[in-house]
VEXVEX-143810 format. One record per residue (C-alpha): z, x, y negated; residue in one letter. Coordinates in steps of 0.02 Angstrom, whole numbers, plus 50000, padded with zeros to 5 digits. Layout:
BEGIN
ZXYA;...
//
This chain:
BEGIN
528765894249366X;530025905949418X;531735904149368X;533205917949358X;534325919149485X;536125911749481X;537375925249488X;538935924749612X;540075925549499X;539185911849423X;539395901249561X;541175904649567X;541455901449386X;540805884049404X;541865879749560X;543465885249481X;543045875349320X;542555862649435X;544315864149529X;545405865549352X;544425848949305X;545285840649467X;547135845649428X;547025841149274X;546495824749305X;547525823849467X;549025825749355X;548355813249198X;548165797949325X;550125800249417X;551095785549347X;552065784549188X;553545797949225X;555545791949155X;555655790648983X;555665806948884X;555925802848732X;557505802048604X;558865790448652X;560045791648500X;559725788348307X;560495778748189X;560765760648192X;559695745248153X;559275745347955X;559875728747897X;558735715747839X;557035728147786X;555205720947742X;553715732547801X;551915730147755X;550735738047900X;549065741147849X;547935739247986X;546365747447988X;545385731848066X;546115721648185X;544415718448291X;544785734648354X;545805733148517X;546975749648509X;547455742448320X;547795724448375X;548965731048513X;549975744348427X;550215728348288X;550765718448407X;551995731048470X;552575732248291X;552785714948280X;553865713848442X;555045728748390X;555135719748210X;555895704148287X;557155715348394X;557625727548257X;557965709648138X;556465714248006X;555005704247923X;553425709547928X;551695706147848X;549875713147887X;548595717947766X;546975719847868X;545565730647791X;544325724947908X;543555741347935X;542745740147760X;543015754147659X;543115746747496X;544425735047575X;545585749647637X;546285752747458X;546375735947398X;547595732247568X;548785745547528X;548825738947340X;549105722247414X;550565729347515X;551255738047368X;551165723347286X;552245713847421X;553895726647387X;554085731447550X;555425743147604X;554215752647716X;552385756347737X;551605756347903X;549655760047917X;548725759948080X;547165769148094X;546295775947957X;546585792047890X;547925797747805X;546885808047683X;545615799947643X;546885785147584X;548005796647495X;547505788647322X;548255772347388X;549725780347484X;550285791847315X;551175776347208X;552215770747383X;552615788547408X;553055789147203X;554185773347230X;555115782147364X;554525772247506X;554455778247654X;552585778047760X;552255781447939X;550715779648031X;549705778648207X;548285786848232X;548055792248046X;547625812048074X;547005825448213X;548735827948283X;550245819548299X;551765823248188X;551995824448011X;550335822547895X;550105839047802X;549635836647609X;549975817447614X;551855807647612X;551345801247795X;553055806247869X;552735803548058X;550675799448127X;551275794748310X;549885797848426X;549665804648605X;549005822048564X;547205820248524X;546495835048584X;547145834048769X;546505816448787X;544525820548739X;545145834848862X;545545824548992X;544075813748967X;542875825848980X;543645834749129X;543545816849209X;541815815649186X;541645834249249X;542475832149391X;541785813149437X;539975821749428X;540455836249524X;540075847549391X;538295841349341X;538695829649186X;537345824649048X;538335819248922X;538075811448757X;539775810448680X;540225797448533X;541225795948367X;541545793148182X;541515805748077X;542385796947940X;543855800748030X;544865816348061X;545555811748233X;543735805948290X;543085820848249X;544215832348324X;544175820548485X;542215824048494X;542475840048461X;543625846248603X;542545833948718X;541025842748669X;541775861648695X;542285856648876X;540695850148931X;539975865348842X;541145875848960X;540425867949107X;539285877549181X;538155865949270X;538345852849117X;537495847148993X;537845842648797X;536205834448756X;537005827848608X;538595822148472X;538005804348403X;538915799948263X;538995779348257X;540445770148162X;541785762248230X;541595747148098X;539735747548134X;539825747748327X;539185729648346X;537765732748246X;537105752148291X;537735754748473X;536325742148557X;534875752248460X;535775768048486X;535995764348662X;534145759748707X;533345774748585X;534475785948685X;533975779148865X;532135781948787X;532505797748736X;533465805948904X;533045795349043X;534105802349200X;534695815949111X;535935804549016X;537405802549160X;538795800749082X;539545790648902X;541095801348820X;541845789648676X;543165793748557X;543525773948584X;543365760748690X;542325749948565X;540945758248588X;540275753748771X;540835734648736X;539125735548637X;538135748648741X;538565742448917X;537685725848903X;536245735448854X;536215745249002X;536305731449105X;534885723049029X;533925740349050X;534295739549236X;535275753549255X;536545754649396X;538305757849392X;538155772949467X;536665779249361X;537855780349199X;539705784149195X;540945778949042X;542115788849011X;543465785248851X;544525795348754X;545545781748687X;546415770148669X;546405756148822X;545825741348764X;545635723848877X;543715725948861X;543995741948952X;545115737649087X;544125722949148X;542455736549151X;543735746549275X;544235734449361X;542635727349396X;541625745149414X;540525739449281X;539925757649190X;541635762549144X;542785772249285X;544095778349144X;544845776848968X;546465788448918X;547295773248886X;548775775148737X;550315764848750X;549875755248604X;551505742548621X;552595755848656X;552075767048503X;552145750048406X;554115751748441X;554025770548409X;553365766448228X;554645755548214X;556045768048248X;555435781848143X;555275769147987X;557225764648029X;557535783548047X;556665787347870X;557675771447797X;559275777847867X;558615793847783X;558695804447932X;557185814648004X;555815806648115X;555665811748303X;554115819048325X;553935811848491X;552295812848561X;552015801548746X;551135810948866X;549205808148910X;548835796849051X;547035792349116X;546815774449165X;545625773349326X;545135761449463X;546265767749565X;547945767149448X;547425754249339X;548565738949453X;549965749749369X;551125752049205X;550565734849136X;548775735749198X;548885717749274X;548915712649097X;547295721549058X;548635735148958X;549425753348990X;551465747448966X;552415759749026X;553775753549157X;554965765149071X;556055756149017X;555675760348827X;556055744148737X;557975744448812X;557985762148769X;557465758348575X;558685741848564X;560305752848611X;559995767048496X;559735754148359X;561235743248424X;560425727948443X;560415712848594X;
//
């Protein structure tokens, strides 16, 4: 069979697309740069209660941005309780009732989406208090629509663009990819979609496909996704994008029982840098990245935009920049610890703008 010729310019395309994917990822993997963000706002808030809302703790980017909320609690001098919904969706609205219920001064929700729990976020928002969130919405900021006054967040978009430029640029510009997520959330979705249009943009790549699996059903689908999938593309499956981490601690053991090599399938994660993940790095097993968040570090960010909103001045809007975890980095920024900390000096920074030991 003949086949048509490939064009020069083609060629050249490909290579530059091929180079771009290399800076970019160059520049994602430098360790954590000074701190960037504010360094002045107003004063510990004396003696405040906030209920956090977590959207299931089994997930690893939850549990650690709760435990950094937790850690900034205890320095700022508040009390804190968690409602966990378990990822069950009947559960989600029943937790922030339960929070309401509590009479906390502030509402903190982590994961989830901001929208789609608007019913149970209008009566805190009617009582005047005051609601932040992590990873509650496509992009970072304030939540359009909803009283979600800050959703802190690396920006979305460049880290499933930095994931799939990984995997571009790890495969030399020859990826099969099958990318991941939940569409029951906005932030997933948006995450699969920029992964999906860069791979598209790769010349010598391949989409074969967007599998939608959820994130609270990831222990039960992912092993029968993941061995229907092998069935279905063989060789031409080379390389795992995931909107989260969760999803190759149920798929990897599966390729290993399959026999496939570490080199024969690539993981690549965009978000949020879970232990699960690090040890696969560190060990080689599958998974040679994750754009890890720094989930203790935005724990203290929630923290300070709640005691900006109680002090009733405006939030930050501080978004951290995007940084790729890899084999080579990964001994870095808190990575000994299986985490991405930052050695910026952030938790200092935090207790002297709220004037606090």
């Amino acid at each position: 069979m003949l086949t048509a010729p490939v064009s020069a310019a083609s060629v050249v395309a490909t290579r530059d697309y091929l180079e771009e994917a290399k800076r970019v990822v160059e520049a994602a993997t430098q360790p954590a740069a000074p701190w960037n963000g504010p360094r002045k706002g107003p004063h510990a808030q004396a003696g405040k209660y906030i209920a956090v809302v977590a959207e299931d703790l089994r997930n690893g980017g939850i549990l650690g941005v709760v435990d950094g909320v937790l850690e900034a609690a205890k320095a700022i001098g508040w009390s804190v309780k968690i409602f966990d919904s378990g990822g069950t969706p009947n559960l989600r609205l029943k937790m922030l009732a339960n929070g309401l219920a509590s009479r906390p001064d502030g509402l903190i929700i982590v994961g989830g989406d901001a929208r789609a729990l608007l019913p149970g976020l209008q009566p805190f928002a009617e009582r005047g208090i005051p609601i932040v969130g992590w990873h509650v919405a496509a992009q970072a900021g304030p939540v359009p629509g909803t009283p979600v006054a800050m959703n802190v967040s690396t920006d979305p978009l460049e880290v499933a663009r930095v994931t799939a430029l990984a995997a571009i640029a790890q495969s030399g510009g020859h990826a099969g990819a099958v990318v991941f997520t939940d569409t029951n959330f906005e932030v997933a979705q948006g995450k699969a979609d920029a992964m999906a249009a860069v791979v598209r943009a790769c010349g010598g790549c391949t989409l074969l496909e967007v599998r939608d699996v959820a994130i609270s059903r990831n222990q039960e689908l992912m092993p029968g996704t993941t061995r229907a999938l092998l069935a279905h593309y063989g060789k031409r499956w080379t390389h795992a994008l995931a909107i989260n981490d969760i999803y190759f601690d149920y798929a990897a053991p599966v390729l290993t029982q399959a026999g496939i090599s570490n080199a024969a399938m690539v993981m690549l994660s965009a978000g949020d840098g879970s232990e699960s993940a690090f040890l696969r790095i560190r060990t080689g097993t599958f998974q040679i990245g994750t754009v890890a968040e720094p989930l203790n570090l935005h724990g203290w960010q929630l923290i300070d935009e709640m005691n900006r909103l109680l002090a009733r001045e405006a939030v930050t809007g501080y978004v951290f920049p995007v940084h790729l975890v890899t084999a080579d980095n990964i001994a870095a920024d808190g990575g000994d610890r299986l985490i991405y900390d930052p050695a910026n000096g952030y938790r200092d920074i935090y207790r002297r703008i709220w004037q606090r030991p």
